[in-house]
C-alpha positions as CSV (number, residue, x, y, z in Angstrom):
1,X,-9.7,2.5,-1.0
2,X,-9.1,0.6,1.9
3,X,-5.4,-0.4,2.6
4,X,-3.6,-2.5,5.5
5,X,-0.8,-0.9,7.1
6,X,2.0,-3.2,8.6
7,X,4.7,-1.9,11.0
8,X,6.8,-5.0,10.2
9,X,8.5,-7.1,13.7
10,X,9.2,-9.7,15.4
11,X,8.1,-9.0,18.8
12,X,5.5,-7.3,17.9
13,X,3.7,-6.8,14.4
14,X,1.7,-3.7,14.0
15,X,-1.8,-3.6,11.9
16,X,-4.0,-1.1,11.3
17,X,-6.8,-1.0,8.6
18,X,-8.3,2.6,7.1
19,X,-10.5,3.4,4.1
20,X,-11.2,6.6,2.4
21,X,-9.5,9.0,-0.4
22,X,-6.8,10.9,-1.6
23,X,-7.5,14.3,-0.3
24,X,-10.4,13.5,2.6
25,X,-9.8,12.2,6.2
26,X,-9.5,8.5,5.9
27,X,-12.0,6.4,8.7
28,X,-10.6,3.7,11.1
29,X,-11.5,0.0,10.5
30,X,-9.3,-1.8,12.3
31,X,-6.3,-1.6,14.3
32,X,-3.8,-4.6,16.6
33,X,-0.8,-6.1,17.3
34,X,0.7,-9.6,15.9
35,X,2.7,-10.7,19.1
36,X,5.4,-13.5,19.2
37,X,6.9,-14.7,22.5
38,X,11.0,-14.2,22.0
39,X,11.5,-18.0,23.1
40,X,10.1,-19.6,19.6
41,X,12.4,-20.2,17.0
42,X,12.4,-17.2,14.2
43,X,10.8,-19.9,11.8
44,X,8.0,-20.6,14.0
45,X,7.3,-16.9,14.6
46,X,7.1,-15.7,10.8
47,X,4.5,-18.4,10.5
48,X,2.6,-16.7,13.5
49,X,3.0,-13.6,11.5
50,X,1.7,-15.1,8.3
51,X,-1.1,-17.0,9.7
52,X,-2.7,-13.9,11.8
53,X,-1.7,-11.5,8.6
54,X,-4.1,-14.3,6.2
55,X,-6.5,-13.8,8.9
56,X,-6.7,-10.0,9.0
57,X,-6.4,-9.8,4.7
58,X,-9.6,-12.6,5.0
59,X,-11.2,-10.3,7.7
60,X,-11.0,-6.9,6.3
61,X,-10.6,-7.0,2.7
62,X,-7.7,-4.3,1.7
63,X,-7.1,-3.1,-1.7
64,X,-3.6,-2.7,-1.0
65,X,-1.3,-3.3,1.5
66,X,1.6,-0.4,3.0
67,X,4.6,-2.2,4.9
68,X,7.7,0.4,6.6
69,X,10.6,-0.3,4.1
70,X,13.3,-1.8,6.2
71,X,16.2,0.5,6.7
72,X,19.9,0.1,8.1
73,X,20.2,0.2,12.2
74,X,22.8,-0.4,14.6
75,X,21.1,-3.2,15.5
76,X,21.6,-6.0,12.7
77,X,19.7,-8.5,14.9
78,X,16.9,-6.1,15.3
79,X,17.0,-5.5,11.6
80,X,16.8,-9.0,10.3
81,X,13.7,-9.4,12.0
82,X,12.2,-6.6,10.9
83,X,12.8,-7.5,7.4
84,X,11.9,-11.2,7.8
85,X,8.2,-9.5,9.2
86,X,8.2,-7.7,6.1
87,X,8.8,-9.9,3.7
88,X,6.1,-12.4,5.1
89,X,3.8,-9.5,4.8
90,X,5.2,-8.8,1.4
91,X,4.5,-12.6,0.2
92,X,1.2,-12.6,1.9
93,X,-0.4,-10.0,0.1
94,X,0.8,-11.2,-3.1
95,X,-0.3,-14.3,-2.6
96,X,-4.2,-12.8,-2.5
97,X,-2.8,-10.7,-5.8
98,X,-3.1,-7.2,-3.8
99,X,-0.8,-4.3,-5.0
100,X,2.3,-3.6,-2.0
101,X,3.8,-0.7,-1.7
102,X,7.0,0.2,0.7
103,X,7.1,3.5,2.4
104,X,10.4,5.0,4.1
105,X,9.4,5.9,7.7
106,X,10.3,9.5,6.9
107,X,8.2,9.4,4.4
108,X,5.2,8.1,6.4
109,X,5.7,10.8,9.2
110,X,6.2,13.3,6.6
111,X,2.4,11.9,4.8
112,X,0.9,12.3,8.2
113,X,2.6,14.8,10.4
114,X,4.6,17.3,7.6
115,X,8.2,16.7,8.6
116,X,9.9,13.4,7.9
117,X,11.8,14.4,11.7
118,X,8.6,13.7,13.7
119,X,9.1,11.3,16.0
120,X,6.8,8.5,17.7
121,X,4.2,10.9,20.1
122,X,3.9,13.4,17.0
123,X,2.9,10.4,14.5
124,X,0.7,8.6,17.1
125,X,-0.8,12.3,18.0
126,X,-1.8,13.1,14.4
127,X,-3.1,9.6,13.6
128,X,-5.1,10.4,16.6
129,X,-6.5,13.5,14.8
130,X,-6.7,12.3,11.5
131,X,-8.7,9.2,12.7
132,X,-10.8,10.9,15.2
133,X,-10.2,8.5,17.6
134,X,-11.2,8.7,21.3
135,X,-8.2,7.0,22.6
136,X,-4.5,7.1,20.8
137,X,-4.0,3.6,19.4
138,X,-1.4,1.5,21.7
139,X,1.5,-0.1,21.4
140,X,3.1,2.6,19.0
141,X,3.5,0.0,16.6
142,X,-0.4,0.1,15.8
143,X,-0.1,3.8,15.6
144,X,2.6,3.4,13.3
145,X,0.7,0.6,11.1
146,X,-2.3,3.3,10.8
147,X,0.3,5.8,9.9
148,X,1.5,3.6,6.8
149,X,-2.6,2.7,6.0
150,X,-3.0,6.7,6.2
151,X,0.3,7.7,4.0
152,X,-0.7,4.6,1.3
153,X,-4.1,6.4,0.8
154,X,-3.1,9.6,0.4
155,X,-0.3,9.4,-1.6
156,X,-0.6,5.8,-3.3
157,X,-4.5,6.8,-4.2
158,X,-3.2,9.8,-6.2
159,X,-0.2,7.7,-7.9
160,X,-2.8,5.1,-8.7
161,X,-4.8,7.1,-10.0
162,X,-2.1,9.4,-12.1
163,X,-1.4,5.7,-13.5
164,X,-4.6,4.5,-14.4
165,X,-5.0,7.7,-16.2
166,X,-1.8,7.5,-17.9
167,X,-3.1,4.3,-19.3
168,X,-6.3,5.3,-20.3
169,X,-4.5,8.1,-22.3
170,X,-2.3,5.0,-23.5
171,X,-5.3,3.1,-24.4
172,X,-7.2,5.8,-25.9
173,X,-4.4,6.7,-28.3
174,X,-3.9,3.4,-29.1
175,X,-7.5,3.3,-30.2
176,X,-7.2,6.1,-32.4
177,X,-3.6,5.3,-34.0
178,X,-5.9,1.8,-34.9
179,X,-8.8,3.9,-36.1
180,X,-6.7,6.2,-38.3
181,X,-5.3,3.0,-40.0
182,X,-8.6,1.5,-40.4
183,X,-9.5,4.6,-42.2
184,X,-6.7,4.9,-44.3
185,X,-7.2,1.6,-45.5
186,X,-10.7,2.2,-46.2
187,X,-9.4,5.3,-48.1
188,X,-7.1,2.8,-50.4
189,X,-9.4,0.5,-50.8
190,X,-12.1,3.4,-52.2
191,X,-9.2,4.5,-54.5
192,X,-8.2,1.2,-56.0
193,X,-12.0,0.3,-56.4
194,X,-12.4,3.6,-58.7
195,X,-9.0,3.3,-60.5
196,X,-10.3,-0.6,-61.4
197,X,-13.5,0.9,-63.1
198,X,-11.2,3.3,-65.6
């Protein structure tokens, strides 16, 4: 599976491409930063955003896309922003009909380091490690996009697939419920055929 990660912002957008699965250490395919100068206006910005995320989807070919869910800070200025970011990223990937999932940033740092406490050096240091990469990815809003790539595969490979076998099961018993009632009607039909020859 190979998933885009997006550390959603204004000032600076953070992308990171992996592939692999659940279970096995996922590879590095790509990994940037979606910068906007402060002096545009928001509109202008997001549309910066959108453009270079359309790019990067056209480019790299994700299955699915991870953004950070947007959670409550002091800063409501900071905040809208963030969640502007994410929702162009949001509309985006829908738009190219791939699956989005939103992961808490606890939970990401939880995913990749094993406490949802971590804080930015330890998530950037074990993306490091789980990458194998020669150089820790920079700003920490690139490591953070990987860590949301990393988290998605990992835990949204095993939910996928706990889903898709949940509807095979579906399907399968589906296919028997409409087999027993072929049957039975074959059954009937057997019966009525001998009870019309008495």
């Amino acid at each position: 599976m190979r998933v885009l990660g997006v550390d959603p912002g204004l000032t600076r957008c953070g992308l990171g491409v992996v592939e692999g699965t659940p279970g096995k250490p996922p590879a590095l395919v790509a990994v940037g930063v979606i910068r906007t100068p402060a002096e545009l206006d928001v509109s202008r910005r997001l549309v910066q955003i959108e453009a270079e995320l359309d790019e990067w989807i056209t480019e790299h070919r994700p299955d699915a896309v991870a953004v950070e869910r947007v959670f409550a800070q002091h800063n409501v200025r900071t905040v809208m922003g963030t969640a502007q970011a994410s929702g162009v990223a949001m509309v985006v990937a829908a738009r190219r009909g791939l699956p989005v999932s939103l992961h808490t940033p606890s939970e990401v740092k939880a995913a990749v380091t094993g406490s949802g406490r971590a804080g930015k050096e330890q998530v950037t240091t074990m993306v490091t490690r789980i990458l194998k990469l020669a150089e820790r990815p920079t700003p920490a809003d690139a490591a953070d996009a990987l860590a949301l790539a990393i988290c998605q595969v990992w835990r949204g490979g095993v939910t996928s697939k706990l889903q898709e076998a949940a509807a095979s099961r579906s399907n399968l018993e589906a296919m028997a419920q409409a087999q027993s009632r072929l049957q039975v009607a074959r059954l009937r039909a057997a019966v009525a055929a001998q009870e019309s020859k008495r």
